[in-house]
NUBASE-862514 format. One record per residue (C-alpha): residue number from 1; residue in three letters; chain; x negated, y, z. Coordinates in Angstrom, 1 decimal, padded with zeros to 4 digits, m for minus. Each point is the difference from the previous one (the first is absolute). Example, Ala and Ser with C-alpha at 12.3 -4.5 7.8 and 13.67 -1.06 7.14 Angstrom:
// NUBASE-862514
[pt 1; ALA; A; [m012.3; m004.5; 007.8]] [pt 2; SER; A; [m001.4; 003.4; m000.7]] 
This chain:
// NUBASE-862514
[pt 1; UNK; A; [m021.9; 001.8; m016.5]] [pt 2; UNK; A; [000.2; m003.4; m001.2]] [pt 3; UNK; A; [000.9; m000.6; m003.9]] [pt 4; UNK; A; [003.2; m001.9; 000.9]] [pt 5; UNK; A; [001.2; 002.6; 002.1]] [pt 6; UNK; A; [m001.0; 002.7; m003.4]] [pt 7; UNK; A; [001.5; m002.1; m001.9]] [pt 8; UNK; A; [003.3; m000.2; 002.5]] [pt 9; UNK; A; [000.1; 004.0; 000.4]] [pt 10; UNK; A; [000.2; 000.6; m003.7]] [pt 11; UNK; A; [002.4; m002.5; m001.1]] [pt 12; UNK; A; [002.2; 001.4; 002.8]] [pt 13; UNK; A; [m000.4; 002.9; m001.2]] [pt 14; UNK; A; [001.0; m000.5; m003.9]] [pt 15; UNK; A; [003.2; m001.5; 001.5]] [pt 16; UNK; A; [000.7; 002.9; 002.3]] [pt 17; UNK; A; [m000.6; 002.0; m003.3]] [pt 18; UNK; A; [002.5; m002.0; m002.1]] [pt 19; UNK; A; [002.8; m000.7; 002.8]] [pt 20; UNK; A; [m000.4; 003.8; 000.4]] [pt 21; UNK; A; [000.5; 001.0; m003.4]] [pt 22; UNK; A; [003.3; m003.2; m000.1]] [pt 23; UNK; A; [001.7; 002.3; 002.8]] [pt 24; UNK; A; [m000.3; 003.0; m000.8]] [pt 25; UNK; A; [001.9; m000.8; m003.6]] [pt 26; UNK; A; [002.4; m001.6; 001.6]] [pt 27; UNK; A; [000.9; 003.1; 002.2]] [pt 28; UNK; A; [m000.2; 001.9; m002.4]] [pt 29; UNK; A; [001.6; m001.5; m003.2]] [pt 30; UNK; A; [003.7; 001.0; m000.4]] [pt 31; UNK; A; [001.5; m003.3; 000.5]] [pt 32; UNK; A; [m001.8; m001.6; 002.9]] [pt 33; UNK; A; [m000.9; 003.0; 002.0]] [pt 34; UNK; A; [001.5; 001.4; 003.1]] [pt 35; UNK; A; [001.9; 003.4; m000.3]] [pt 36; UNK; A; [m002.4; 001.9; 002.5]] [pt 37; UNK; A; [m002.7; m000.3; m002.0]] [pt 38; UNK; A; [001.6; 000.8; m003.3]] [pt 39; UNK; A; [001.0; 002.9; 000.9]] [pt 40; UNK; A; [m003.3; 000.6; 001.8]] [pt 41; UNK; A; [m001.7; m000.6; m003.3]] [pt 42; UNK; A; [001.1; 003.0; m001.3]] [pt 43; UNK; A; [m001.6; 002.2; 002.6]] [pt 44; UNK; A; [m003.4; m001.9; m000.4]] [pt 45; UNK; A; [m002.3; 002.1; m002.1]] [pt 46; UNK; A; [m001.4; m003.4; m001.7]] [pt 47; UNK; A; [002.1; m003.1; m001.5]] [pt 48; UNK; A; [m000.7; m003.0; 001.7]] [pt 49; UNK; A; [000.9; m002.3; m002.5]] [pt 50; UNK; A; [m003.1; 001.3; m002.1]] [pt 51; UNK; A; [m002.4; 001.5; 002.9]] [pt 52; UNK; A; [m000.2; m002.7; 002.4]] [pt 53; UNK; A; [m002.7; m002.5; m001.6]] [pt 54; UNK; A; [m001.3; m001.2; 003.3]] [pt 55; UNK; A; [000.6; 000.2; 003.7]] [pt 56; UNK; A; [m002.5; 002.9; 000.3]] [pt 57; UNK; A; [002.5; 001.7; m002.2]] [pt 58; UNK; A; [002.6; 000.3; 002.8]] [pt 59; UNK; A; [m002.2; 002.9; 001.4]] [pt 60; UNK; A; [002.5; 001.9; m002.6]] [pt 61; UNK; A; [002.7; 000.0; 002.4]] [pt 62; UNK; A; [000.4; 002.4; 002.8]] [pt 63; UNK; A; [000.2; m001.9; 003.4]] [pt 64; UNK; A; [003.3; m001.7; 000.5]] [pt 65; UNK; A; [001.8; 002.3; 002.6]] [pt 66; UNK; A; [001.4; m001.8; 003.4]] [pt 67; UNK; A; [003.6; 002.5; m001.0]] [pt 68; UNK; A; [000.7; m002.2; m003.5]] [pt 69; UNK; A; [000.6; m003.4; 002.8]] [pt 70; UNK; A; [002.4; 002.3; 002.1]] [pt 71; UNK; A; [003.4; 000.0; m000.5]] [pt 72; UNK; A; [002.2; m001.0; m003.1]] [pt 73; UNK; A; [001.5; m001.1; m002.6]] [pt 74; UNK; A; [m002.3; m002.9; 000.8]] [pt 75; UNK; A; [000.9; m002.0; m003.1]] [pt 76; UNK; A; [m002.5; 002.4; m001.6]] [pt 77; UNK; A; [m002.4; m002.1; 000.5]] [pt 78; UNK; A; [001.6; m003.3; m001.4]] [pt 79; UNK; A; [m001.9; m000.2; m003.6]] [pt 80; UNK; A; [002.6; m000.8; m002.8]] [pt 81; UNK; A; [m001.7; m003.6; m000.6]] [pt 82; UNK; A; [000.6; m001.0; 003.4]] [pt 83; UNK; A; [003.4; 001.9; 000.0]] [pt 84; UNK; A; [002.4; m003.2; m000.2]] [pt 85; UNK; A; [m002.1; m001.3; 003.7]] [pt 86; UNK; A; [001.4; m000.1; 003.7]] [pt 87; UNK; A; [m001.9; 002.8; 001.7]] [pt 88; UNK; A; [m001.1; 000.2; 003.2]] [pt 89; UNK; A; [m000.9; 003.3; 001.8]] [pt 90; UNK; A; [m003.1; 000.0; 002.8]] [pt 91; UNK; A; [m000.5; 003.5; 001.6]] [pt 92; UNK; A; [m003.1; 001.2; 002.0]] [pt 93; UNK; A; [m000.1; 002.7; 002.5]] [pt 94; UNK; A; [003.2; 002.0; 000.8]] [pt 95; UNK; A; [m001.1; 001.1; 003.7]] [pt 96; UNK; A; [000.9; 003.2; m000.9]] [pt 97; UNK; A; [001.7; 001.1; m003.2]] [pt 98; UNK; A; [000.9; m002.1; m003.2]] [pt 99; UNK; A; [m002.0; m003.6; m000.1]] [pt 100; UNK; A; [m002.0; m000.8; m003.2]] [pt 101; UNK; A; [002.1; m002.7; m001.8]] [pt 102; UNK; A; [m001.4; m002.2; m002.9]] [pt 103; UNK; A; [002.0; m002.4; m001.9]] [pt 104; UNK; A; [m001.5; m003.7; 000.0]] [pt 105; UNK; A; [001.0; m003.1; m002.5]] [pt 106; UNK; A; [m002.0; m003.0; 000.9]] [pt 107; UNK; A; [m003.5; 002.2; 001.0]] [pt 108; UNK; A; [000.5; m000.7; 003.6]] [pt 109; UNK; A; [000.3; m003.8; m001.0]] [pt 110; UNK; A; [m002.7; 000.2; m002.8]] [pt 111; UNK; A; [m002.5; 001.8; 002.5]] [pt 112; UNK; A; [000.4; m002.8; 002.5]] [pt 113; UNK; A; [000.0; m002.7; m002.1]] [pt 114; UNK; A; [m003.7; 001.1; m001.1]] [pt 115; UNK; A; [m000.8; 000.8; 003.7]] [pt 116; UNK; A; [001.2; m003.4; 001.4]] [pt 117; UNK; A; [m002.7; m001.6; m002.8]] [pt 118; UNK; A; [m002.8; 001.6; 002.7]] [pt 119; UNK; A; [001.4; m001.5; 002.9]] [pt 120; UNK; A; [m001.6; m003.1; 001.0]] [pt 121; UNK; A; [002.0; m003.1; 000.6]] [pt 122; UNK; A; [m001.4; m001.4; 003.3]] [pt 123; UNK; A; [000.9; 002.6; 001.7]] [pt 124; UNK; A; [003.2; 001.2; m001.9]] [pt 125; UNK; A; [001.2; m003.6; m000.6]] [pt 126; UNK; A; [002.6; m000.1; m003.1]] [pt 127; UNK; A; [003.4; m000.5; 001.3]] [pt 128; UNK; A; [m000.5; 001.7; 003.2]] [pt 129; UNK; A; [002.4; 002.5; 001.7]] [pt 130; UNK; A; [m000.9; 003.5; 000.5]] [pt 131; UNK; A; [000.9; 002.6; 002.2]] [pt 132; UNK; A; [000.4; 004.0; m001.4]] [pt 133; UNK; A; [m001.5; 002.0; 003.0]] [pt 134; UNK; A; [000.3; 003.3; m001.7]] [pt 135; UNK; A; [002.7; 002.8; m001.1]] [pt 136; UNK; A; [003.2; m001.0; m001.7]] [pt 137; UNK; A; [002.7; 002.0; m001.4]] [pt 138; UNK; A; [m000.5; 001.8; m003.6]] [pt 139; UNK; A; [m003.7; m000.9; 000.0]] [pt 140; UNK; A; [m002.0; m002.5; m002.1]] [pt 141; UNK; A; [m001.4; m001.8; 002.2]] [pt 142; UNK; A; [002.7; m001.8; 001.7]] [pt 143; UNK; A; [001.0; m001.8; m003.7]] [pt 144; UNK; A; [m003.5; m000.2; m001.0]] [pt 145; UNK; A; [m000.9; m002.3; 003.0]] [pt 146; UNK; A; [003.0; m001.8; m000.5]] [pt 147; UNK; A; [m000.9; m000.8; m003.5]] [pt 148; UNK; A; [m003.4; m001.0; 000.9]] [pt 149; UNK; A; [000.8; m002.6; 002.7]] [pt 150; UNK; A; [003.1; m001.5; m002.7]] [pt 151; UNK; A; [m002.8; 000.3; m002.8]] [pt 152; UNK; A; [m002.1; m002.5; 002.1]] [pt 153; UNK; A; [002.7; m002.2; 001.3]] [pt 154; UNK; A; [001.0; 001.7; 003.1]] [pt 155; UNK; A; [002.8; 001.4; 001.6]] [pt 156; UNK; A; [m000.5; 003.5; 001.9]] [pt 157; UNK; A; [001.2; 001.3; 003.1]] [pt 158; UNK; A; [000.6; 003.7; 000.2]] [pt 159; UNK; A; [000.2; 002.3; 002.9]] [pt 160; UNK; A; [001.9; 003.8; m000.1]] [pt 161; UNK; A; [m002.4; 003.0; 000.0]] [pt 162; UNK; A; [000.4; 003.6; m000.6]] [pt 163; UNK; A; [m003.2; 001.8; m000.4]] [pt 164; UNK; A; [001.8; 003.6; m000.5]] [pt 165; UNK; A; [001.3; m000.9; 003.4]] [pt 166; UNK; A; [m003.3; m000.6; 001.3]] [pt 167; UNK; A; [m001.3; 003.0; m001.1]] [pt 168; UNK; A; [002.8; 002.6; 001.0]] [pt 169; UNK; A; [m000.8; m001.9; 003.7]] [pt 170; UNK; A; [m003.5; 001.1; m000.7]] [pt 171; UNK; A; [000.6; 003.4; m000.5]] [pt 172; UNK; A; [002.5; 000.9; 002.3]] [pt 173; UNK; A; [m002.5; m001.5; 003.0]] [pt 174; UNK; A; [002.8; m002.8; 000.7]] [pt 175; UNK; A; [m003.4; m002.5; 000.9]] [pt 176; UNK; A; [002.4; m002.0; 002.6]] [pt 177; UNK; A; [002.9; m000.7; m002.9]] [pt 178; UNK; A; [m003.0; m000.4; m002.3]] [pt 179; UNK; A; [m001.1; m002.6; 002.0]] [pt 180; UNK; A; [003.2; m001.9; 000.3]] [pt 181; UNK; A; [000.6; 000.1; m003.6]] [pt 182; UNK; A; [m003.4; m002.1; m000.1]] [pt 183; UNK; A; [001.3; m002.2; 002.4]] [pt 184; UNK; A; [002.9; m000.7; m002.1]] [pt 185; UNK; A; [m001.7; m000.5; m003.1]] [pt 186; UNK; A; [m003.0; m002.6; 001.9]] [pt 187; UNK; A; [003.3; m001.4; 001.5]] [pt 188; UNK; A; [001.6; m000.6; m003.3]] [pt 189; UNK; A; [m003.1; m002.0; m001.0]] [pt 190; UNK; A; [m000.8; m002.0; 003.1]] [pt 191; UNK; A; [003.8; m001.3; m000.2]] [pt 192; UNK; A; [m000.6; m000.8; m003.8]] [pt 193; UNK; A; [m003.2; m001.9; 000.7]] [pt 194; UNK; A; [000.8; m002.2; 003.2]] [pt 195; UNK; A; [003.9; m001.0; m001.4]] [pt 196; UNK; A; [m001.9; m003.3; m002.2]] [pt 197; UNK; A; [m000.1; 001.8; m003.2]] [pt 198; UNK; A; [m003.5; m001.3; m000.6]] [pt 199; UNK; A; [m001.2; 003.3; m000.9]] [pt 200; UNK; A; [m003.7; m000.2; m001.4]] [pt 201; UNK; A; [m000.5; 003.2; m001.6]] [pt 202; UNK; A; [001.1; 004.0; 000.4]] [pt 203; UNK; A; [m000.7; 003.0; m001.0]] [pt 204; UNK; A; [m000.5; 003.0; 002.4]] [pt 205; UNK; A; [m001.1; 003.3; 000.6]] [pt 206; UNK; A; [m003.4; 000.1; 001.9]] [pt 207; UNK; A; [001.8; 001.8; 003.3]] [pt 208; UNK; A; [002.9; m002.2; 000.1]] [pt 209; UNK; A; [m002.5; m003.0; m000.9]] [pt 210; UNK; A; [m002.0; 001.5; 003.5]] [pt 211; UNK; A; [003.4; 000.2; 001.8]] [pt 212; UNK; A; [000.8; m003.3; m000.6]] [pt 213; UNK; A; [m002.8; m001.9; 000.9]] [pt 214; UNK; A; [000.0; 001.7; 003.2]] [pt 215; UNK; A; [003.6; m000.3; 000.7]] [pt 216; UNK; A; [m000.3; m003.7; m000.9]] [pt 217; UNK; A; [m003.3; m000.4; 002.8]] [pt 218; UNK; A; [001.8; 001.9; 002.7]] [pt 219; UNK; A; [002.7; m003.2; m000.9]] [pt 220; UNK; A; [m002.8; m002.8; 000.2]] [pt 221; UNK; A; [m000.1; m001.0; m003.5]] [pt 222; UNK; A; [m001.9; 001.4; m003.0]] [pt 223; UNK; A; [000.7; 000.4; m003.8]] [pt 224; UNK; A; [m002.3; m003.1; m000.8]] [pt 225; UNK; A; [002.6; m001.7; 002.5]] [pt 226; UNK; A; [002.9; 001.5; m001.9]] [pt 227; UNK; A; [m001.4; m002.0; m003.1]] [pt 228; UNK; A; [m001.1; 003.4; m002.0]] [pt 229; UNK; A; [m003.3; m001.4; m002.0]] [pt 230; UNK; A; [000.4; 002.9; m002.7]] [pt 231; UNK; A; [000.2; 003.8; 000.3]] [pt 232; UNK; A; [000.5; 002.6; m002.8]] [pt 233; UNK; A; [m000.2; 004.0; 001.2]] [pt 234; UNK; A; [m000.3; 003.0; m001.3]] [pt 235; UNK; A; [m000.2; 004.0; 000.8]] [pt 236; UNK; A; [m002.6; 002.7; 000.9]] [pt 237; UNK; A; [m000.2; m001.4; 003.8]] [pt 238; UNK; A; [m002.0; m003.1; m001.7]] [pt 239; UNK; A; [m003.9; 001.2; 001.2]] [pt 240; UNK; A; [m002.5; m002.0; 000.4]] [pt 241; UNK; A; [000.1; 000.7; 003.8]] [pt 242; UNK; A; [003.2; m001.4; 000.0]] [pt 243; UNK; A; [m000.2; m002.8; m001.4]] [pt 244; UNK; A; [m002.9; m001.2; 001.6]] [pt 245; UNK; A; [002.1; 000.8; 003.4]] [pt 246; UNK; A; [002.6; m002.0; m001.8]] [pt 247; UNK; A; [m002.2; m003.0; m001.3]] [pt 248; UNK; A; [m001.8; m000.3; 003.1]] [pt 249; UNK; A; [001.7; 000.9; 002.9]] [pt 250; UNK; A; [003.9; m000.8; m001.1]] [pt 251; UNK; A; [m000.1; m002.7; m002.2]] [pt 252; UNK; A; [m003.0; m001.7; 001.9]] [pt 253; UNK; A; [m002.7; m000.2; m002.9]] [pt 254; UNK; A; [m000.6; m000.6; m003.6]] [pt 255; UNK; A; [002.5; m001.7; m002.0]] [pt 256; UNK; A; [m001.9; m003.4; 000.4]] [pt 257; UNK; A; [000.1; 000.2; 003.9]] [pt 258; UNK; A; [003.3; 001.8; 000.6]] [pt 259; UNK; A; [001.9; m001.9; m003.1]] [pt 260; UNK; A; [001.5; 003.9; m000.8]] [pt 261; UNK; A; [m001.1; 001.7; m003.6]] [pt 262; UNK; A; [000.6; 003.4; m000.5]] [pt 263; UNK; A; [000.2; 002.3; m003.5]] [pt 264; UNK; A; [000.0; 003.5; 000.0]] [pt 265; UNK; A; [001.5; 001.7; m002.4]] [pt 266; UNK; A; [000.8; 003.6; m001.4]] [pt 267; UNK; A; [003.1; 000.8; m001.9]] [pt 268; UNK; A; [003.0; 001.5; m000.1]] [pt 269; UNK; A; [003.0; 000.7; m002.3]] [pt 270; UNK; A; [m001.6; 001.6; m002.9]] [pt 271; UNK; A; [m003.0; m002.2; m000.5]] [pt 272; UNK; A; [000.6; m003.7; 001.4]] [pt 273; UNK; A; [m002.5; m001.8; 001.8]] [pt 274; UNK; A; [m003.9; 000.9; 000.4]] [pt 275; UNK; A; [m001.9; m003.0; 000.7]] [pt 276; UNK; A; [m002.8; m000.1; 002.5]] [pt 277; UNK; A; [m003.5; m001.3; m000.9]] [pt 278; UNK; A; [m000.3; m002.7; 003.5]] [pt 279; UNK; A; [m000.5; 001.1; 003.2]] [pt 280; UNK; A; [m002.2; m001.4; 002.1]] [pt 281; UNK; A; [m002.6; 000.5; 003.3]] [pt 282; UNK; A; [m002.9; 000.3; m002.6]] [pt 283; UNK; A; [001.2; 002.8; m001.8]] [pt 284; UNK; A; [000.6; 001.6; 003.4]] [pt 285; UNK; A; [003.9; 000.2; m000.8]] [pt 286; UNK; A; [000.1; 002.2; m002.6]] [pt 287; UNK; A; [002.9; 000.4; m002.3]] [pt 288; UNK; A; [m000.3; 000.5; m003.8]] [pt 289; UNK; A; [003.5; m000.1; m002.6]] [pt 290; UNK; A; [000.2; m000.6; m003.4]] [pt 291; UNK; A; [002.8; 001.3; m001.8]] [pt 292; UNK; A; [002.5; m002.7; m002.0]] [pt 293; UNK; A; [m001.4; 001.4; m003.3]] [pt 294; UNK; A; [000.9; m000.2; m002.6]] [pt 295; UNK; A; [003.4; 000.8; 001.5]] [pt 296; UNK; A; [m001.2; 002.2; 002.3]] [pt 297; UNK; A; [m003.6; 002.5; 000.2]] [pt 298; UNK; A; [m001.2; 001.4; 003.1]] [pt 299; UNK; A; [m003.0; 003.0; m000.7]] [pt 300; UNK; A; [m001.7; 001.5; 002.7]] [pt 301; UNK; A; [000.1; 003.8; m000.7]] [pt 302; UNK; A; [m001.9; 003.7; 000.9]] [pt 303; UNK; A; [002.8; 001.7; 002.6]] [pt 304; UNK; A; [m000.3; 002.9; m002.6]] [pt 305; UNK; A; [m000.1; m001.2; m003.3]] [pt 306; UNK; A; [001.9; m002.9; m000.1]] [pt 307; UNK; A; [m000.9; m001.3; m003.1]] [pt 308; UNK; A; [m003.8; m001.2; 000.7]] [pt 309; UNK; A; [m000.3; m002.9; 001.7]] [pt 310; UNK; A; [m002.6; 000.1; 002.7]] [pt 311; UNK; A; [m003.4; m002.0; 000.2]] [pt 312; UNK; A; [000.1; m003.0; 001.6]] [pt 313; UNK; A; [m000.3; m000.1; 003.8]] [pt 314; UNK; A; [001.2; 003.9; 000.2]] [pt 315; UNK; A; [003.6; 000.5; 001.5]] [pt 316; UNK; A; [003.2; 001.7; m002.4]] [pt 317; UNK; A; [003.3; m000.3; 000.1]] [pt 318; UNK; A; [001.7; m002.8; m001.3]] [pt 319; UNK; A; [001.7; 000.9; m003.7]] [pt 320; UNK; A; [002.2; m003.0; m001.5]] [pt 321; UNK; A; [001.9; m000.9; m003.1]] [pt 322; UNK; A; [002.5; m002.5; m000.3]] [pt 323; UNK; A; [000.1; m001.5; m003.7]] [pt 324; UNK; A; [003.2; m002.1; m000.4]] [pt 325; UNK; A; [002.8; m000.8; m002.0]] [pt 326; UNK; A; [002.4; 000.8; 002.4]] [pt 327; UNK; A; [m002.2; 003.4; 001.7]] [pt 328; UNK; A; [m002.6; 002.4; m001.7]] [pt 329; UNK; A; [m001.7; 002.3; 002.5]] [pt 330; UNK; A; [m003.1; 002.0; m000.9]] [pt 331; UNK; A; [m002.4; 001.2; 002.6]] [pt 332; UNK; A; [001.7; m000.1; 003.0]] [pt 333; UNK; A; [m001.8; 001.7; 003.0]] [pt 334; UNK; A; [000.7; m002.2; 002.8]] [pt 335; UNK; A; [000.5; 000.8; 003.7]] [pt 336; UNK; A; [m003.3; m001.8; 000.6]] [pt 337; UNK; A; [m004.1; 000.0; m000.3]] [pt 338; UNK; A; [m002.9; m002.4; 000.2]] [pt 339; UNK; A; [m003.2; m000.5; m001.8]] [pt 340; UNK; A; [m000.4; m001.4; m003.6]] [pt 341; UNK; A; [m001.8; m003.4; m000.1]] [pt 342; UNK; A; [m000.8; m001.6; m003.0]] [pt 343; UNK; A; [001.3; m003.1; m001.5]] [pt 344; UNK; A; [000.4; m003.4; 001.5]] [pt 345; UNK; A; [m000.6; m003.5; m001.6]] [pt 346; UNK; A; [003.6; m001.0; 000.8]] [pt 347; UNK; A; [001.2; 003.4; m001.0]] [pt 348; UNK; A; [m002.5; 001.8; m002.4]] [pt 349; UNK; A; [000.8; 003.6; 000.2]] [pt 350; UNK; A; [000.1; 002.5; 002.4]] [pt 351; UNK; A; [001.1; m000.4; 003.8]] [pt 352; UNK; A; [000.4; 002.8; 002.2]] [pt 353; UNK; A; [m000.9; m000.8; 004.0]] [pt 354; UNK; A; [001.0; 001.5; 003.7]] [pt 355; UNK; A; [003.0; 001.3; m001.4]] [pt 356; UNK; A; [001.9; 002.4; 002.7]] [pt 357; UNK; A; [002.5; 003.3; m000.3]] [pt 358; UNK; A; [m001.5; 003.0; m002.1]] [pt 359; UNK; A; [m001.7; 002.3; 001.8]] [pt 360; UNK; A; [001.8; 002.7; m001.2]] [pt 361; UNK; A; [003.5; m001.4; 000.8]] [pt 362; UNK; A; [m000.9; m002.0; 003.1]] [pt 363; UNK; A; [000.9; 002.1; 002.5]] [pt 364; UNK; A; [003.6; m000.3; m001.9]] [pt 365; UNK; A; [000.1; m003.2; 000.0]] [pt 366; UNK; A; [001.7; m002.1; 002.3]] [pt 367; UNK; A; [m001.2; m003.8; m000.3]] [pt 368; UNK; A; [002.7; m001.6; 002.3]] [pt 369; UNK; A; [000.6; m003.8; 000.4]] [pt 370; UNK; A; [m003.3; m000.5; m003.0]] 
């Protein structure tokens, strides 16, 4: 390890230490924090407003429980400092059952903001229109996208998705209405790129991303023909086989030969946007995130005892926290696991790779349109 990149890890580490220690007060204190965890303080067998030094010192808490994000009074959550804000409400899951629901301020727009700073501009030209590929309704996404494409100049195009429809089609064996539902979204999209909107970016999911560029060669023309030079996508269908498929067969090569750049990215409503290191034909496709620290922390973790982190290169579930004003979550065991790789230039702390549905839950877990 170089000495820049030493001296990198621990500064970013001193300011995850202190951002850490800037939340956690303001949860906490009477007057700015949010009613759920005031009144959660009092179960806690330590006070956090002495105890918590450090971000190793959120180990205190138990594991944040996917029940505390299901159901209401949702204004639970709003912290008293932030209390006088418009709210927004994004939910996340809800196939069956209650959805998760987290409040959301300006996170959504802060997260993107920061994410559209990694973006680079020949292929994501500033002022260019986008297209949202990807699920609408109470979810994050939808806005977020928005807000990226208006925070670099654009105008975005959005097409109506319901993933919880997608799914109950998947269960219930419907695979012909499933299809058509495809059809309608890939319609959607062709009609919003080929009506002179001079559409130059989108996000999409990496299925509907394959449906579309197929759907668009059985018509003749391609996405490079479309005018898409810049592609953001996300989920745990992004593999390296894929997107060498995707690279190399759909979009016809390379960004510098097919004029099409592609980002993966892994995120979702509680933790923003993970960043991936590039990827690229030398290091054979593979995929590696960073977390948004100090915002956000990804830890790879022992299935079993969740609160060591694994060795690098050994596979865990994924375990986040979410450290802002407007959201405090401790040690959340995601719905995912990867390996733990260790920290990048760009993004000096750890990154967590090959990310894909928990073993333990998998067989659960419906993926759907991601």
């Amino acid at each position: 390890m170089s000495d820049s990149l030493q001296a990198a890890i621990d500064q970013a580490r001193d300011q995850l230490d202190a951002h850490t220690l800037e939340i956690v007060h303001w949860h906490f204190s009477d007057n700015t924090g949010c009613p759920f965890w005031l009144e959660k303080k009092r179960e806690l067998n330590f006070d956090p407003l002495t105890e918590v030094k450090c971000f190793e010192d959120l180990n205190k808490f138990p594991d944040f429980e996917d029940e505390w994000l299901r159901g209401g009074p949702v204004r639970r959550w709003v912290p008293q400092g932030l209390a006088d804000k418009p709210v927004y409400v994004f939910e996340t899951g809800g196939t069956t059952g209650v959805p998760k629901s987290r409040i959301a301020i300006d996170d959504f727009r802060t997260d993107y903001s920061l994410f559209s700073d990694t973006l680079p501009d020949q292929y994501f030209p500033p002022g260019g229109n986008w297209l949202m590929l990807g699920p609408s309704g109470p979810r994050r996404l939808r806005l977020a996208v928005e807000h990226l494409a208006q925070h670099r100049g654009g105008i975005c195009f959005c097409i109506d998705l319901d993933p919880r429809w997608v799914i109950k089609l998947i269960k219930k064996g419907w695979m012909d209405h499933l299809e058509e539902y495809k059809k309608h979204c890939i319609d959607q999209a062709i009609t919003i790129l080929t009506a002179g909107h001079d559409v130059k970016c989108m996000f999409g999911t990496p299925k509907l991303i394959e449906s579309l560029c197929l759907e668009l060669e059985n018509r003749g023309t391609s996405l490079a023909e479309c005018g898409i030079t810049g592609i953001f996508s996300g989920g745990t269908e992004f593999t390296p086989q894929w997107t060498k498929f995707c690279v190399e067969e759909l979009f016809g090569g390379p960004p510098e030969k097919s004029g099409i750049y592609m980002t993966p990215t892994y995120g979702n409503t509680l933790m923003g946007l993970a960043c991936s290191e590039p990827v690229t034909a030398e290091n054979k496709y593979k995929i590696t995130y960073h977390a948004p620290q100090p915002r956000a922390v990804l830890q790879v973790v022992d299935f079993d005892e969740t609160d060591r982190v694994v060795g690098y290169g050994e596979t865990g579930r994924s375990k986040l926290t979410t450290l802002t004003k407007e959201f405090f979550v401790p040690g959340f065991l995601e719905r995912d696991e990867g390996e733990r790789e260790p920290p990048y230039e760009k993004y000096p702390w750890d990154g967590i790779s090959g990310v894909r549905p928990f073993s333990k839950l998998a067989g659960g877990t419906t993926v759907g349109v991601y």
